[in-house]
C-alpha positions as CSV (number, residue, x, y, z in Angstrom):
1,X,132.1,69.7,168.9
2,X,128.4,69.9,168.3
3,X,128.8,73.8,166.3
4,X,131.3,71.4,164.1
5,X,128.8,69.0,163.6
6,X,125.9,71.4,162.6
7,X,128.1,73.5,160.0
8,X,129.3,70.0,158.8
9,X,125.4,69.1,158.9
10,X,124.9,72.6,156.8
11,X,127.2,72.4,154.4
12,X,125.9,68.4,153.3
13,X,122.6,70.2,152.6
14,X,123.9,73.2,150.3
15,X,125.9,70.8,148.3
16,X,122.7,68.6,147.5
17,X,120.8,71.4,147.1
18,X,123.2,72.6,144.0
19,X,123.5,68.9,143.2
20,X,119.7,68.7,142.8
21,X,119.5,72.3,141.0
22,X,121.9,70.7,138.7
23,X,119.3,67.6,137.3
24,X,119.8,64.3,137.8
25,X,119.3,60.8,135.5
26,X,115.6,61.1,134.8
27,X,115.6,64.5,136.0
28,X,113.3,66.8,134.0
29,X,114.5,70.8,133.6
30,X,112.0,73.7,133.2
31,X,111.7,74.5,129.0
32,X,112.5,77.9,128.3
33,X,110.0,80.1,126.5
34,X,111.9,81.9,123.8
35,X,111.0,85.6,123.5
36,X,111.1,88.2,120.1
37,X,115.2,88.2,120.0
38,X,116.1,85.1,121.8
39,X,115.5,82.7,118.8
40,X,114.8,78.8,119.4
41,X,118.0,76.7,119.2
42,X,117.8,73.6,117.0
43,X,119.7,71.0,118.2
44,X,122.6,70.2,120.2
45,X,124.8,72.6,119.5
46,X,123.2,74.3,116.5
47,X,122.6,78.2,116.1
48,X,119.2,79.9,116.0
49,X,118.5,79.7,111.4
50,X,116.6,83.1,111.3
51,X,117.1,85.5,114.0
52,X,114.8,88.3,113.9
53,X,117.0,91.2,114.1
54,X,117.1,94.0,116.9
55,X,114.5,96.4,115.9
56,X,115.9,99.7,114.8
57,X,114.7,102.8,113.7
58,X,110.8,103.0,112.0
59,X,112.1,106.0,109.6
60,X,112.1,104.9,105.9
61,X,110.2,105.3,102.9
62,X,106.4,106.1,102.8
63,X,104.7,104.0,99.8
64,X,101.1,105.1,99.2
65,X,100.3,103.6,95.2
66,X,98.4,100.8,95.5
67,X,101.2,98.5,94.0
68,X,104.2,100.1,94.9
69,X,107.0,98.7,96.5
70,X,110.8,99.4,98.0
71,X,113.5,97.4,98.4
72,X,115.2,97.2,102.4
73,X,118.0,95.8,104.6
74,X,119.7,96.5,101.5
75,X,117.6,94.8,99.0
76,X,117.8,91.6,101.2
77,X,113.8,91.6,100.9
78,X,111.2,94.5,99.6
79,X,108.2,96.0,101.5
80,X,104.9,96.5,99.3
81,X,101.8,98.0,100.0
82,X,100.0,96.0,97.8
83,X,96.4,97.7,98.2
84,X,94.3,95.1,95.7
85,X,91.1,94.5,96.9
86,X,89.8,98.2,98.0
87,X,89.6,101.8,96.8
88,X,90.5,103.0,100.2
89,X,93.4,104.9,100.7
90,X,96.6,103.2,102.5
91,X,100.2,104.2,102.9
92,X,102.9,102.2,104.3
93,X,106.4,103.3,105.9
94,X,109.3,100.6,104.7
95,X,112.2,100.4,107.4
96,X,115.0,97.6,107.5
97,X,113.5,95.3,110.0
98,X,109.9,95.6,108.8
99,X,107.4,97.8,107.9
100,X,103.9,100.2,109.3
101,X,100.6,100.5,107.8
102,X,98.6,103.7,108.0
103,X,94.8,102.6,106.7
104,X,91.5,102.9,107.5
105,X,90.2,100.7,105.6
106,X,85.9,99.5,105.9
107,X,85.5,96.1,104.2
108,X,83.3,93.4,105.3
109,X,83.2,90.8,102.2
110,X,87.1,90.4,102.4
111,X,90.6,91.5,102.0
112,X,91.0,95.1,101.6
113,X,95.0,94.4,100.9
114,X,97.8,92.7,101.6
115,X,100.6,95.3,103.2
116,X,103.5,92.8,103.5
117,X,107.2,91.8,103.0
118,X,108.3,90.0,100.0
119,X,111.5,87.3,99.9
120,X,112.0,85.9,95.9
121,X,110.4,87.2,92.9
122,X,106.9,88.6,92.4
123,X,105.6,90.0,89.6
124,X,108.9,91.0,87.9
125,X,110.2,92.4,91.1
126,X,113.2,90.1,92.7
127,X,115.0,90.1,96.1
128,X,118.7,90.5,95.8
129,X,120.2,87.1,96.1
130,X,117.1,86.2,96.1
131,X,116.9,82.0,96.8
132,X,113.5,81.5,95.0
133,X,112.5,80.3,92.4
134,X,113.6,77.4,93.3
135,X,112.4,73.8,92.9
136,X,110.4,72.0,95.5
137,X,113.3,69.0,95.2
138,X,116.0,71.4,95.7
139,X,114.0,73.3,98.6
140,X,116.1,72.7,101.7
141,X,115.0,73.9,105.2
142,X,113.4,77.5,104.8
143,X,112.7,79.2,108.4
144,X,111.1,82.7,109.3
145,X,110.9,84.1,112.4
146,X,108.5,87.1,112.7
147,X,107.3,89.9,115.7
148,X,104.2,91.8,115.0
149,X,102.2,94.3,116.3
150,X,98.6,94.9,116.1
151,X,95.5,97.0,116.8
152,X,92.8,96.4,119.4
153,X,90.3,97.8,116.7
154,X,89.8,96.5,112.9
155,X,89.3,92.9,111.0
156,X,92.4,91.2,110.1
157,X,94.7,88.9,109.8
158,X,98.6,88.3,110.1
159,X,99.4,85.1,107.6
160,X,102.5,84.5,105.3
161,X,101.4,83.6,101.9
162,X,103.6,81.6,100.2
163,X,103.5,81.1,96.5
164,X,103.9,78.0,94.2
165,X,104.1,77.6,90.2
166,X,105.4,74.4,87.6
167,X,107.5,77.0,86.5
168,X,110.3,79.4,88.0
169,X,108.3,82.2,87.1
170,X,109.4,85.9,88.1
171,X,106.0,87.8,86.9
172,X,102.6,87.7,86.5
173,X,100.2,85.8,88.5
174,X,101.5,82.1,89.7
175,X,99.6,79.7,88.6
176,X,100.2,76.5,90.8
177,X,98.7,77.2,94.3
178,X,98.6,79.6,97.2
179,X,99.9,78.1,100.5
180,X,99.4,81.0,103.7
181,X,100.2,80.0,107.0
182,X,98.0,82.3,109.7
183,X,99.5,83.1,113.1
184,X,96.5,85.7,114.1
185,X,92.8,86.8,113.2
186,X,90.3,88.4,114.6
187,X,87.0,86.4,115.0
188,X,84.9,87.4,112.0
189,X,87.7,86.7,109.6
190,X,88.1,83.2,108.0
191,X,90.3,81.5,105.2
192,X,88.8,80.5,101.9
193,X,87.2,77.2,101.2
194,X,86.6,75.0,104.6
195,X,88.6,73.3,107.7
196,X,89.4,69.9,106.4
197,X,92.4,68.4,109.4
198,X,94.7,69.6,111.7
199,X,97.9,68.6,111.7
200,X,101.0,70.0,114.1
201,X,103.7,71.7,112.7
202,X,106.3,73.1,114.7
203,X,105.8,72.7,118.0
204,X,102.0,74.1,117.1
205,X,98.9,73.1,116.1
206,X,96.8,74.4,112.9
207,X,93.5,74.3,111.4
208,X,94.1,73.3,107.7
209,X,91.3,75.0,105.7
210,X,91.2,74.2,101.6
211,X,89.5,76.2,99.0
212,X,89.8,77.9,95.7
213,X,90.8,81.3,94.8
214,X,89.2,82.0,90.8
215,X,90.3,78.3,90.3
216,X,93.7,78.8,91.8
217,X,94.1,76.0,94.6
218,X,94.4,77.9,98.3
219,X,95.5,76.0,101.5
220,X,95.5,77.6,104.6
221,X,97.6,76.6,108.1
222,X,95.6,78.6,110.9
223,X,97.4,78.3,114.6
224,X,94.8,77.3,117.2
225,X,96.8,79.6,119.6
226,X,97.2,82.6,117.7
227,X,100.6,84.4,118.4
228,X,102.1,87.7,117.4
229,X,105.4,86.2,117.2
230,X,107.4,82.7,115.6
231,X,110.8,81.8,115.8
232,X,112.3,79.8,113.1
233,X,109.0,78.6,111.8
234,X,109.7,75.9,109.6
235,X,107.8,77.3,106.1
236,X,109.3,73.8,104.2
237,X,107.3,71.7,106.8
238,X,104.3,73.4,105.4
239,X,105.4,73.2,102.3
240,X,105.9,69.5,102.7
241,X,102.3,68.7,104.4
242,X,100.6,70.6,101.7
243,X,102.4,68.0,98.8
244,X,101.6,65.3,100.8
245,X,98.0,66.4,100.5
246,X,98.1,66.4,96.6
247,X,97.3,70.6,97.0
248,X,101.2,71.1,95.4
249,X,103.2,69.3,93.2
250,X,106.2,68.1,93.6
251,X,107.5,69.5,90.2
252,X,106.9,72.6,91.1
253,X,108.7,75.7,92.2
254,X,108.6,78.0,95.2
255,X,108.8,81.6,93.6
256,X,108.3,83.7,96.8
257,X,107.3,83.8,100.5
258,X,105.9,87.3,102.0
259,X,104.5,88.0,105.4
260,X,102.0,90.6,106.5
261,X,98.4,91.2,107.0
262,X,94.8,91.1,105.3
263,X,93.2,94.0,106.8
264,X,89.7,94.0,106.0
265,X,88.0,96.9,108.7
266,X,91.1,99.3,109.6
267,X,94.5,98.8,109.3
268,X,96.0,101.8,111.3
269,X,98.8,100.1,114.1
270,X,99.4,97.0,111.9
271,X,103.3,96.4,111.8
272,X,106.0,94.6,111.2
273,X,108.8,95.1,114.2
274,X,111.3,92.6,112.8
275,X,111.6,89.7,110.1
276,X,113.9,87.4,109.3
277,X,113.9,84.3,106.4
278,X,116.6,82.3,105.4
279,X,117.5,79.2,103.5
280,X,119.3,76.1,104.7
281,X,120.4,78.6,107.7
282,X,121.1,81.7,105.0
């Protein structure tokens, strides 16, 4: 009678041990930390808006002229080297889920160039199905999610730089204001202009830096924790706080959104390993 009573005893305590495991009213669970191909779920019930793809192969194209460009994952978005601000040479390998930079670039006042990938319409060069231009009322929710890697050597930074014009424009330089959103930098490298606020924008916080680029207005989101990898980062948030701060108008239009990196000293091991954008969960 007493063994009954102890594996009576012991079973009791394994049931409110899976009843406890299970949560109860006021109960908190631990969060899970999403990783690079697990993206964040929004909502009860709602599937992840931009999942990064699996990373594939890093064969593809080689660019090396300074504004050259390729189309990839089948002209969904185009990969451009985009090497503006130096005469150094720089070449970089375009593959479906991203892109590489070979560089060795040796800069101190600033950008050497802006290696990146491109989703819209920039100087006469448009996505297919591109959704921008678009205008800022008809905007919807536009999410990234983005895994990079980078060097232990070299000045840089990995920002988005989102662009804005009163016009749907498809070339030449926009004209309306320059909104980039920094997830990483090393320590010598800054935005333009000063920090005026912070302000937290999904599930982060940034430094919000304003300044001027020859006259164009430039606002600049820096993450406090710098990351080399978001999951559905909400770009229209940004967008949003930026117009509510009188930088952007909200007549205007959104003609493109590219991610990559400033390299100002180096460059060599920048990449992209996988990208993902869509609009209003396409």
């Amino acid at each position: 009678m007493g063994d009954a009573r102890r594996l009576l005893a012991a079973a009791v305590a394994v049931l409110a041990l899976v009843l406890a495991g299970c949560g109860g009213a006021g109960e908190e669970t631990p969060a899970t930390i999403p990783t690079a191909g697990a993206p964040i779920v929004n909502g009860a019930g709602a599937g992840p808006l931009a999942p990064l793809p699996p990373e594939g192969s890093r064969e593809g194209q080689r660019i090396c002229g300074k504004f050259q460009s390729v189309p990839v994952a089948g002209g969904r978005y185009e990969v451009q080297n985009n090497a503006w601000g130096a005469t150094t040479p720089q070449c970089t390998t375009a593959f479906d889920t991203g892109f590489s930079v070979q560089a060795s670039h040796d800069k101190d006042s600033g950008p050497a160039a802006y290696p990146s990938i491109v989703v819209g319409c920039n100087y006469g060069t448009c996505t297919r199905d591109a959704p921008f231009p678009r205008p800022l009322a008809d905007l919807g929710d536009v999410r990234s999610s983005w895994a990079v890697t980078v060097p232990r050597r070299g000045d840089y930074n990995v920002a988005y730089d989102v662009w804005l014009d009163p016009t749907p424009r498809r070339d030449g330089a926009n004209t309306g204001a320059e909104l980039m959103i920094w997830l990483d930098r090393t320590d010598r490298v800054q935005p333009i202009g000063s920090k005026r606020a912070d302000v937290e924008i999904g599930d982060a916080r940034w430094e919000i830096w304003q300044g001027e680029n020859e006259g164009l207005p430039v606002i600049s989101y820096v993450r406090e924790e710098s990351t080399t990898t978001v999951l559905d980062l909400p770009i229209s948030d940004f967008i949003t706080d930026a117009t509510r701060r009188g930088v952007v108008e909200p007549s205007w239009f959104l003609t493109n959104v590219q991610a990559g990196f400033e390299p100002w000293i180096g460059g060599e091991g920048l990449s992209t390993d996988a990208f993902a954008l869509t609009r209003n969960g396409v």
